[in-house]
PLY file of the C-alpha trace (Angstrom):
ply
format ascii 1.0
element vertex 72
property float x
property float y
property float z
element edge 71
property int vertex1
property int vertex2
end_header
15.08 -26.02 11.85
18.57 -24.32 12.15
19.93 -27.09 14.13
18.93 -29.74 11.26
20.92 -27.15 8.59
23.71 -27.19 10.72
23.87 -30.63 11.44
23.13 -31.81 7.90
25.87 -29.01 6.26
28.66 -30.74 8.74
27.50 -34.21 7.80
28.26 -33.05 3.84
31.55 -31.52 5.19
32.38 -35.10 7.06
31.03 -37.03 3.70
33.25 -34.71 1.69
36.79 -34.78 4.06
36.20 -39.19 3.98
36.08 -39.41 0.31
38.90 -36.61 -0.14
40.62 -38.77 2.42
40.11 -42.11 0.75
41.64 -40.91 -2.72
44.83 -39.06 -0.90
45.48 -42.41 0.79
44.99 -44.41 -2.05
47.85 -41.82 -3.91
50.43 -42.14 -1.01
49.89 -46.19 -0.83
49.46 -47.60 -3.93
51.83 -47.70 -6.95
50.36 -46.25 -9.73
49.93 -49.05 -11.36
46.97 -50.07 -9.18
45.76 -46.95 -7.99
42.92 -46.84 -10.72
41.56 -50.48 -9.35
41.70 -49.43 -5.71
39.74 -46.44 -6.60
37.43 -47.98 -8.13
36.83 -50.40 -5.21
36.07 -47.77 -3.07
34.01 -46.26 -5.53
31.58 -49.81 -5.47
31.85 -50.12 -1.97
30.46 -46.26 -1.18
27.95 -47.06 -4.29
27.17 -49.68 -2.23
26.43 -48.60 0.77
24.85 -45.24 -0.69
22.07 -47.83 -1.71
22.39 -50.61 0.60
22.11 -48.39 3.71
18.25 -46.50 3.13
17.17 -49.82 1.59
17.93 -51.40 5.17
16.60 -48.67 7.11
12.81 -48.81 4.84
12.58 -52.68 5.22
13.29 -52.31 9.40
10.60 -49.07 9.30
8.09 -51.56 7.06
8.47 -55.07 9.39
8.52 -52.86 13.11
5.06 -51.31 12.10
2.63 -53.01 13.94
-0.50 -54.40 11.94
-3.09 -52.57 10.70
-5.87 -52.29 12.97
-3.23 -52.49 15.80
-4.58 -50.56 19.06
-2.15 -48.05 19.80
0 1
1 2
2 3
3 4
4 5
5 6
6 7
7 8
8 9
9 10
10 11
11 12
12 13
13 14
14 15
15 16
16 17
17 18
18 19
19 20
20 21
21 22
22 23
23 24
24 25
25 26
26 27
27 28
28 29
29 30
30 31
31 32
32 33
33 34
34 35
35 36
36 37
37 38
38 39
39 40
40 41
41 42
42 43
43 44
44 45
45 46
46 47
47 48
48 49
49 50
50 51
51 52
52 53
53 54
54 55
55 56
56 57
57 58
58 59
59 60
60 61
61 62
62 63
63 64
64 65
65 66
66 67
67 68
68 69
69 70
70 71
């Protein structure tokens, strides 16, 4: 159980450092003028994904179980 703390506090540390990341990069690339749009784009695109990604994994989980009544 202390390895799945550990790994799951260093995955929010990762999650944290790429969105940190993502807005510095946007600061130091984009005029200012844009900067609100780019951020924003990201902001869908994680959004996104956030949903996107769990919703993929439950359909693969749902069509890979075999059929009920299945011998093991």
């Amino acid at each position: 159980m202390g390895v799945l703390i550990a790994g799951r506090a260093l995955q929010g540390v990762g999650a944290g450092g790429v969105l940190a990341l993502t807005d510095a990069l946007v600061a130091g690339l984009v005029p200012a003028r844009r900067r609100g749009l780019c951020t924003a784009w990201f902001g869908v695109a994680f959004g996104t994904a956030s949903v996107a990604g769990p919703l993929a994994e439950f359909r693969e989980s749902v069509m890979t179980r075999p059929p009920r009544g299945f011998p093991h």
